[in-house]
C-alpha positions as CSV (number, residue, x, y, z in Angstrom):
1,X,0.0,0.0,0.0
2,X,2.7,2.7,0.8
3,X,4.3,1.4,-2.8
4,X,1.4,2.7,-4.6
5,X,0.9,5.9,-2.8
6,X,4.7,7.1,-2.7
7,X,4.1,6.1,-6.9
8,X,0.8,8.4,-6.9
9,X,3.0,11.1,-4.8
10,X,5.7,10.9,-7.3
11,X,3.7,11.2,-10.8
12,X,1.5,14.2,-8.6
13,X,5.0,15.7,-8.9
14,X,6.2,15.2,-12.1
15,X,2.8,16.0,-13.4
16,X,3.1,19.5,-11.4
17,X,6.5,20.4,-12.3
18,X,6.0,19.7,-16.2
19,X,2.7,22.1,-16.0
20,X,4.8,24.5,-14.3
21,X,7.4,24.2,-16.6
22,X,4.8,24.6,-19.6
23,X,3.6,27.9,-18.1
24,X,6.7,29.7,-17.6
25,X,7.3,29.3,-21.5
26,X,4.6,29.9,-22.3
27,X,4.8,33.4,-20.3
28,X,8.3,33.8,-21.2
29,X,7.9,32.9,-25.2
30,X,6.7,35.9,-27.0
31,X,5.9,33.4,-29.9
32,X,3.1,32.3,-28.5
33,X,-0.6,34.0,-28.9
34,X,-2.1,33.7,-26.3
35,X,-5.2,35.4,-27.7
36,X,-5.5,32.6,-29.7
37,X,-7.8,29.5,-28.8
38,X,-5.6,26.4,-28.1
39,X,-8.1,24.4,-31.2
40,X,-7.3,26.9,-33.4
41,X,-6.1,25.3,-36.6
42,X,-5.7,27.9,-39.7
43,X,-3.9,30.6,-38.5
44,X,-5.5,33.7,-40.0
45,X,-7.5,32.2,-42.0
46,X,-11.3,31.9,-41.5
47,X,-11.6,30.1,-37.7
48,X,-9.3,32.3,-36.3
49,X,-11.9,35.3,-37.4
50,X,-14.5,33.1,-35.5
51,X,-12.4,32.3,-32.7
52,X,-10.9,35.9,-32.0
53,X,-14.2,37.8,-33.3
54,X,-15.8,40.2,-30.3
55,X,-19.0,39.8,-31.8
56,X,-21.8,37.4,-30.7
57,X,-22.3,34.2,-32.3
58,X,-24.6,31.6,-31.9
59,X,-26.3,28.7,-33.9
60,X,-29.8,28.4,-33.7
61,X,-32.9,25.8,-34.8
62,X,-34.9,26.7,-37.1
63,X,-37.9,24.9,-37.5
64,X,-38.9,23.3,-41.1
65,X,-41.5,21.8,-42.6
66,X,-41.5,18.0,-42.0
67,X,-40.9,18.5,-38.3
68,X,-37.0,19.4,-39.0
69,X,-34.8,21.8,-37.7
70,X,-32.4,24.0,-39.8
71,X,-29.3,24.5,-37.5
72,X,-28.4,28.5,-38.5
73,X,-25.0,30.8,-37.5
74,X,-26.0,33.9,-36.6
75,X,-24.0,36.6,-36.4
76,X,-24.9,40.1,-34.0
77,X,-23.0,43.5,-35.2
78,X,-22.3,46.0,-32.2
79,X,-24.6,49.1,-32.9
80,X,-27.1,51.3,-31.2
81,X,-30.2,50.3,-33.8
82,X,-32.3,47.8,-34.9
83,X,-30.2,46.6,-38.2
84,X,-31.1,44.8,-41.3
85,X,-30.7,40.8,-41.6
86,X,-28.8,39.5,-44.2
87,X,-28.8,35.6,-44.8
88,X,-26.6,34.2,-46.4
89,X,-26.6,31.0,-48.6
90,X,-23.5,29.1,-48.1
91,X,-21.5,27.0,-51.7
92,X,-22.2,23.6,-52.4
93,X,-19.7,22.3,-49.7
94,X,-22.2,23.4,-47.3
95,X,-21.8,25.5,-43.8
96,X,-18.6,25.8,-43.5
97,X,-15.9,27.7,-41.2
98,X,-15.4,30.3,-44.2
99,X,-19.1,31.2,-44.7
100,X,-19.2,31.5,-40.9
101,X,-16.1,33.8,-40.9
102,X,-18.0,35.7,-43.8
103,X,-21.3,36.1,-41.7
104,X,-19.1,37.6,-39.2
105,X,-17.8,39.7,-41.0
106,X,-21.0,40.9,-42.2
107,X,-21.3,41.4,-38.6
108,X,-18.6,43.7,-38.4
109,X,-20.0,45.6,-40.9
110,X,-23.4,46.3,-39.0
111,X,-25.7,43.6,-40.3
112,X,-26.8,40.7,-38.5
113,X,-26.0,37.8,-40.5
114,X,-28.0,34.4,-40.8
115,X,-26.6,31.9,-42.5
116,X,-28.4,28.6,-42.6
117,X,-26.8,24.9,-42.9
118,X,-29.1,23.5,-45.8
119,X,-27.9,20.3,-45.1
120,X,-29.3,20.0,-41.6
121,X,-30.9,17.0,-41.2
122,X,-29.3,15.0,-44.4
123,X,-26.4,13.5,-43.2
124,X,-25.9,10.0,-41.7
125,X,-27.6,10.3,-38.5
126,X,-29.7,13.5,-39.3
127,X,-26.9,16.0,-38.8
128,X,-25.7,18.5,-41.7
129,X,-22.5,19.6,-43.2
130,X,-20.0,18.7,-40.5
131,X,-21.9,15.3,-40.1
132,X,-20.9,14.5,-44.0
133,X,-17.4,14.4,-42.6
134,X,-15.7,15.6,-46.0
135,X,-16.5,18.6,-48.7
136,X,-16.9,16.0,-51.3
137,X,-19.7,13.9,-49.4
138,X,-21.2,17.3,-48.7
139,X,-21.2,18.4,-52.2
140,X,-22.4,15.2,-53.5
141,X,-25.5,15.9,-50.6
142,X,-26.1,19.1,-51.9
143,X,-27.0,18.1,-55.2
144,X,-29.0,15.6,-53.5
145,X,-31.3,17.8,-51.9
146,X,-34.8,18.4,-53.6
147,X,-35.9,21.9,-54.7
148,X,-38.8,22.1,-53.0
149,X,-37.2,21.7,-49.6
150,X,-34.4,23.9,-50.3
151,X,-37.0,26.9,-51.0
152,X,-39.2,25.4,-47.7
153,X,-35.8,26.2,-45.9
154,X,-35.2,29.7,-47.3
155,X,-39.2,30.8,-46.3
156,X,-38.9,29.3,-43.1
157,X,-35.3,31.1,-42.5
158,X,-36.6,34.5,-44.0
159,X,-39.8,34.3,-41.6
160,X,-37.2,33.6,-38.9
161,X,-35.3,36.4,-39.8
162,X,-37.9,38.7,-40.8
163,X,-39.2,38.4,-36.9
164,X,-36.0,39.0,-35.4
165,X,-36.3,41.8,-32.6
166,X,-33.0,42.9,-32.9
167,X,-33.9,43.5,-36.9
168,X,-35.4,46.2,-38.2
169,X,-38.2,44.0,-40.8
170,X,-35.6,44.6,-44.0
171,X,-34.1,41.3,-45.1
172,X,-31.4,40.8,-47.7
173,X,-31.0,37.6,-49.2
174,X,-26.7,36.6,-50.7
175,X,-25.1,33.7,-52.0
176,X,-22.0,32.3,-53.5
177,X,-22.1,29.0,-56.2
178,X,-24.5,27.0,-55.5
179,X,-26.2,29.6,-52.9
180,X,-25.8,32.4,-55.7
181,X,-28.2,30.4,-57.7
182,X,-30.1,29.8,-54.9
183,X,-30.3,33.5,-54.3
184,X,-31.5,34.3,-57.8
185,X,-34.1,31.8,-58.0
186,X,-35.5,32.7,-54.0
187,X,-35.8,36.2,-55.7
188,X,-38.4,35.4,-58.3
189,X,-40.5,33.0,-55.5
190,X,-40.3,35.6,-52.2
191,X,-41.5,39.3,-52.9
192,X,-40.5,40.5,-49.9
193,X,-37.0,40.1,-50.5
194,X,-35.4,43.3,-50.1
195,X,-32.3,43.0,-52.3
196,X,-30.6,39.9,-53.9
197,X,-26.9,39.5,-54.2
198,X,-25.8,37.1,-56.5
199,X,-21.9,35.9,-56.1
200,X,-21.1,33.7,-59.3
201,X,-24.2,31.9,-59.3
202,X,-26.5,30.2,-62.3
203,X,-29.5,32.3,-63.1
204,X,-33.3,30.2,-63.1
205,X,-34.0,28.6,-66.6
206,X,-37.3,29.6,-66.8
207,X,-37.9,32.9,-68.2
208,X,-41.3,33.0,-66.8
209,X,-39.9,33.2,-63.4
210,X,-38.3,36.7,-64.1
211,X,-41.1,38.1,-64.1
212,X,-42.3,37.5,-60.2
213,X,-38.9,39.4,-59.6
214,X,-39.9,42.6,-57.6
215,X,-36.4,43.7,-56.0
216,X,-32.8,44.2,-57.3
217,X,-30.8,41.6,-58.1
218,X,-26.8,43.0,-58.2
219,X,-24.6,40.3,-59.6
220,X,-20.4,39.7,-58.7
221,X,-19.2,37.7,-61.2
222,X,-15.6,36.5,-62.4
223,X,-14.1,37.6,-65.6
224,X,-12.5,33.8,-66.0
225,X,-15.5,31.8,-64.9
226,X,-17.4,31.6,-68.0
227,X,-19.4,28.7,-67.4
228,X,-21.5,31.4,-65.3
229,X,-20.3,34.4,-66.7
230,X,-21.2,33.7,-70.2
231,X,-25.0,33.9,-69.4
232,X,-24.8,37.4,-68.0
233,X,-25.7,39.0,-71.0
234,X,-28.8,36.9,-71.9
235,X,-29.8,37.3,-68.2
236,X,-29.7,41.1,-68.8
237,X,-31.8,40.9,-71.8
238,X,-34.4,39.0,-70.1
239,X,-34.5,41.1,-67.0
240,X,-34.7,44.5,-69.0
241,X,-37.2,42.9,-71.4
242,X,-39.3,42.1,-68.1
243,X,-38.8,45.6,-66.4
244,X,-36.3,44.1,-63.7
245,X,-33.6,45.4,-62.2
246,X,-30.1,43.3,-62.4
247,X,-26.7,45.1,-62.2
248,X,-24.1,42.5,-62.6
249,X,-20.5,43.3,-62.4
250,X,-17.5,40.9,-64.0
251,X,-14.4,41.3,-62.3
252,X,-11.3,40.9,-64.8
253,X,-9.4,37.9,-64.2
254,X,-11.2,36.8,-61.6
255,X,-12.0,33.2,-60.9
256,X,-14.7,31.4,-59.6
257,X,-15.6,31.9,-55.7
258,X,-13.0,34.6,-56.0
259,X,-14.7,36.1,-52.4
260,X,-13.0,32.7,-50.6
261,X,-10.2,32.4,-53.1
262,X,-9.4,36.2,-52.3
263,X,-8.6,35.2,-48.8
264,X,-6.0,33.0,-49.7
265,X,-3.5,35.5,-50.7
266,X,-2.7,39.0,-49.4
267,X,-1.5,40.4,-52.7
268,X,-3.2,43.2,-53.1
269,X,-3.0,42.9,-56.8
270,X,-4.2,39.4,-57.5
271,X,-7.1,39.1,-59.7
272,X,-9.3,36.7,-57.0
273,X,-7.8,39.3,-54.0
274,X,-9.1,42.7,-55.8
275,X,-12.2,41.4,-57.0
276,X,-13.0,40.2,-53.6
277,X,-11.9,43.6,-52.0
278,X,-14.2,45.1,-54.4
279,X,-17.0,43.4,-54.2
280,X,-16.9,43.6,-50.9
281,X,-17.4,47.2,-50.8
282,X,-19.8,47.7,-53.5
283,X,-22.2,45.0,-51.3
284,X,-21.9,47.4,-47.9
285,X,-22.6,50.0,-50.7
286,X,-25.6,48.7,-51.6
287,X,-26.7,47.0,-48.5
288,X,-26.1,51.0,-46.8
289,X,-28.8,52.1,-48.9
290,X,-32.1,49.5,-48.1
291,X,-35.1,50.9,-46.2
C-alpha cells in the first residue's frame, strides 16, 4: 500500500513540475498567442476570425416543414439600432468555417447575419455539413437535396429572420455558387426580399420566373469563370425585357468563388484578391442604402 501511494506522490509531482514548466514558456515565449484558442487550426485564415471575433455568435434551430430543424450561424453587429438581416446562402460544400467567418464579417460591418446549414438533417444520423465528414460527401449531398425543400428552408429562414427583434423588418438575401443560384431563383419565389446579391451563381431557366422578380438583383461575377459568366448578357436581356432590375459586375481575371479564393492570398494585386476587395465594398454600398 505505501508502494502505490509514494508512486501516486511521485507522478503528482512530475505531473506538477512539467505544468509549471509549460507555463513559464509559455509566459516567457513571446511566440506564443495567447489570444489565440488552443483548437485553433488555420492561423489567420477563417476560424481564427470566428475564434478571436468580439461579436456574438450563436447557432440556432430553425424549424422546417417536416418536423426538422435547420441548424443557422448567426451573427450580431455592435450598434445602437435595430439593423437589417442579411442571410446568407453558403456554396455547395455546405456550412462551413469560411461562410461563418464571412457572416461575421457581415457582422462587423453592422448587419446581422444568418446563415443557414441546408444540409441540416441529411447526413448520416440526421446532422448537416459537419456530419458529412468531408467537402466531397457534402457536395455530393447538396445536389441531393430536392428543390422544394431547399425553398421550404429559405421561407422558413426569411420568416425567422424577418421576426427578429433585434432587426429592423428589412431582409437581404446573398449567396456564392450553389447559394448564388439559390439567391436568384428565391428572388423570383419571395416578394418581400429586399435586395438579392448574386456571387457567381447560375440564373433560373425559366424565363417566366423573371417576371415574379420585384427587388434588385446586383450580380459579382468573375471575368474567367465563363461557365456562369457567359449567361450574363442573356440574363440582362431578359430582365430589361421584363422591367427588372439586375446590375451584374465581371471582375477581370477573376475566378470562380473569387470572395473565398481572395482570402487565400494578401496580394493586393491578384485578380481573386481585388475582385474580392471590391466586391466587398460595393455590397456594404448597396446594403447601406435599403429601407
Amino acid at each position: 500500500m505505501k508502494r502505490i501511494i509514494g508512486s501516486i506522490v511521485v507522478i503528482s509531482i512530475a505531473l506538477a513540475a512539467v505544468a509549471a514548466s509549460a507555463q513559464k514558456r509559455g509566459s516567457d515565449d513571446p511566440t506564443i498567442r495567447r489570444s489565440s484558442p488552443v483548437t485553433l487550426k488555420t492561423p489567420g485564415g477563417p476560424l481564427e476570425r470566428i475564434q478571436t471575433s468580439p461579436r456574438h455568435h450563436e447557432f440556432v434551430d430553425i424549424d422546417a416543414p417536416g418536423d426538422r430543424k435547420i441548424k443557422t450561424w448567426v451573427v450580431y453587429p455592435q450598434v445602437d439600432h435595430p439593423a437589417t438581416v442579411v442571410i446568407l446562402i453558403h456554396e455547395n460544400r455546405g456550412l462551413t468555417d469560411w461562410v461563418r467567418s464571412l457572416a461575421d464579417e457581415m457582422g462587423e460591418a453592422g448587419y446581422i447575419a444568418v446563415a443557414p446549414d441546408l444540409l441540416s438533417g441529411t447526413a448520416p444520423g440526421g446532422g448537416g455539413t459537419v456530419e458529412y465528414g468531408s467537402e466531397d460527401k457534402a457536395i455530393k449531398g447538396i445536389y441531393g437535396l430536392k428543390q422544394a425543400q431547399v425553398t421550404a428552408d429559405l421561407d422558413a429562414v426569411f420568416k425567422y429572420a424577418k421576426g427578429m427583434e433585434a432587426g429592423n423588418k428589412v431582409v437581404a438575401v446573398g449567396g456564392f455558387c450553389w447559394g448564388g443560384g439559390q439567391t436568384f431563383a428565391y428572388a423570383t419565389h419571395n416578394p418581400d426580399v429586399a435586395s438579392s446579391f448574386v456571387f457567381y451563381g447560375t440564373a433560373p431557366k425559366d424565363e417566366a420566373d423573371y417576371k415574379n422578380i420585384k427587388a434588385p438583383v446586383y450580380g459579382f461575377y468573375g471575368g474567367d469563370d465563363f461557365r456562369i459568366t457567359g449567361e450574363v448578357p442573356k440574363v440582362e436581356k431578359i430582365m430589361k425585357s421584363v422591367d427588372k432590375k439586375y446590375e451584374p459586375v465581371i471582375y477581370k481575371g477573376a475566378q470562380h468563388a473569387f470572395m473565398r479564393q481572395g482570402e487565400m492570398t494578401d496580394d493586393p494585386k491578384n485578380a481573386n484578391r481585388e475582385a474580392r476587395d471590391k466586391a466587398w465594398e460595393r455590397w456594404k454600398q448597396v446594403l447601406a442604402g435599403l429601407k
